[in-house]
C-alpha positions in Angstrom: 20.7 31.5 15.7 18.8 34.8 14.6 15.1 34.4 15.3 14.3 36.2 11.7 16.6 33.6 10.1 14.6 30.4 8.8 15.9 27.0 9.5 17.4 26.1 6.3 19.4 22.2 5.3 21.5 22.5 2.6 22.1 20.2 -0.4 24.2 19.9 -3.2 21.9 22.2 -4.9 20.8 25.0 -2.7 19.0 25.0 0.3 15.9 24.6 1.9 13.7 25.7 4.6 12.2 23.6 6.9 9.0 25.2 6.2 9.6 23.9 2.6 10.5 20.6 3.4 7.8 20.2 5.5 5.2 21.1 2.8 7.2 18.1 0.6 5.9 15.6 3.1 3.4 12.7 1.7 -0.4 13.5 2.3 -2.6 11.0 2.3 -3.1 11.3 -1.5 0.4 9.9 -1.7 0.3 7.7 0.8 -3.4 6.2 -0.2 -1.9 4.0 -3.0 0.6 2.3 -1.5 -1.8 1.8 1.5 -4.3 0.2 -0.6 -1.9 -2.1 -2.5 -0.5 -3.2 0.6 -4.3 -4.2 1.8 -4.4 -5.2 -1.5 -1.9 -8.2 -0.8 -2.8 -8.4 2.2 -5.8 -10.1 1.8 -4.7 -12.5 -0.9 -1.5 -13.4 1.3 -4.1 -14.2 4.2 -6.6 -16.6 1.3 -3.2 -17.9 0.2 -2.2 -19.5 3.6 0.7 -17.1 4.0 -0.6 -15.4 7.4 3.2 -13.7 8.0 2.8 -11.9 4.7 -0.8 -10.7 5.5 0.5 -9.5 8.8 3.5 -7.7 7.7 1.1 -5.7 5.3 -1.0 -5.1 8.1 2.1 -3.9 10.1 3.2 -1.6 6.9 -0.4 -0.3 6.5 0.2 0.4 10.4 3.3 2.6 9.4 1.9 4.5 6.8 -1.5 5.2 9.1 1.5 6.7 11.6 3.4 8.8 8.7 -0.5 10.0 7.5 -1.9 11.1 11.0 1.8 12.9 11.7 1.4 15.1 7.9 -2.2 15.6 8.4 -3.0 15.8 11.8 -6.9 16.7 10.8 -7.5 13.3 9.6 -6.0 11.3 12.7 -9.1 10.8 14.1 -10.7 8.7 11.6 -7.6 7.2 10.9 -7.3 6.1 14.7 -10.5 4.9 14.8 -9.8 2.9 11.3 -6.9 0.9 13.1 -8.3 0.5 17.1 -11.6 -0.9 15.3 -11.1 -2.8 11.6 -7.7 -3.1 11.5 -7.5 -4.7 15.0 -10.3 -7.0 14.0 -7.9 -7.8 10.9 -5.5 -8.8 13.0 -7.1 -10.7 15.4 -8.3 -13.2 11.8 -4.5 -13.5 11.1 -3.4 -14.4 14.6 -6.2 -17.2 14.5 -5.3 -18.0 10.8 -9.0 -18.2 10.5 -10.0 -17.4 7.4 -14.2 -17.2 7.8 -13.3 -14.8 10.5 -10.8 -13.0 8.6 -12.9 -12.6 5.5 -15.6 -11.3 7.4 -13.1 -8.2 9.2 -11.7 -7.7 6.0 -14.9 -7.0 3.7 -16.5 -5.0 7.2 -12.8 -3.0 6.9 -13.8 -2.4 3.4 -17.7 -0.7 4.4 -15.6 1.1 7.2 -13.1 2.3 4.7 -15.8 4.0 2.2 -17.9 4.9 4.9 -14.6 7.0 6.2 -14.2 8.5 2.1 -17.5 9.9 2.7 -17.6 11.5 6.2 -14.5 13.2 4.8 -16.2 14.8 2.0 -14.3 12.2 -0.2 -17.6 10.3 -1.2 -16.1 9.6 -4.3 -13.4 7.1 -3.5 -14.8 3.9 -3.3 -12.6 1.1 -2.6 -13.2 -2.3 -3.6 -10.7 -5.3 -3.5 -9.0 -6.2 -6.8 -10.8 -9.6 -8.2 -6.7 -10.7 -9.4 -4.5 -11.9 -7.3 -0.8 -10.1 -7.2 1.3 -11.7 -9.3 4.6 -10.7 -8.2 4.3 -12.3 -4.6 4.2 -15.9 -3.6 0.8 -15.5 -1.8 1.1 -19.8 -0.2 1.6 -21.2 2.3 5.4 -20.9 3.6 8.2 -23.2 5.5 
């Protein structure tokens, strides 16, 4: 291959550059929501009982931590620090299924969080867990 040819894949409608697609890849603007709804459930799964739910939104929050610090490499870091420190105290609380303890690392998780928005220069995201429960999940106890 040329080296003054780009990379290109093709589709059914033209092609690509791999330069292009990788400016299509999430930031953590895209990812941010689905994060937080995921932590979101997760903490109503773990108040609910269901300790496998709240841990495989941990794991999933996990994933998109990995997909975030991969696309913007600038913020892995703080985003490294977020998971060895709350996240891992998060999970500690849902391998004891012990919810004082779990509370606790969640709501610090939440002061870490913000205080993270703000040492990026993104001061004004505050995060704050929804008062309602999700709806569309069985949050109890399961078999």
């Amino acid at each position: 291959m040329s080296e003054d040819k780009p990379i290109v894949g093709k589709t059914k409608q033209g092609e690509l550059t791999i330069d292009q697609i990788a400016s299509m890849q999430p930031g953590l603007n895209r990812l941010m929501p689905e994060i937080s709804e995921r932590y979101w459930i997760l903490y109503y799964a773990a108040k609910g009982g269901n300790w496998a739910l709240a841990h495989y939104q941990l794991r999933s929050v996990r994933s998109l931590f990995r997909i975030g610090i991969q696309t913007r490499p600038k913020m892995a870091g703080y985003l490294e620090a977020f998971d060895t420190g709350h996240l891992a105290a998060v999970e500690r609380a849902i391998a004891a299924r012990e919810w004082v303890i779990f509370d606790k690392a969640f709501r610090d998780s939440i002061a870490g969080l913000n205080a993270m928005h703000k040492a990026t220069d993104h001061g004004y995201i505050v995060w704050k867990l929804p008062d309602e429960l999700p709806t569309h999940l069985d949050l109890g106890p399961q078999a």
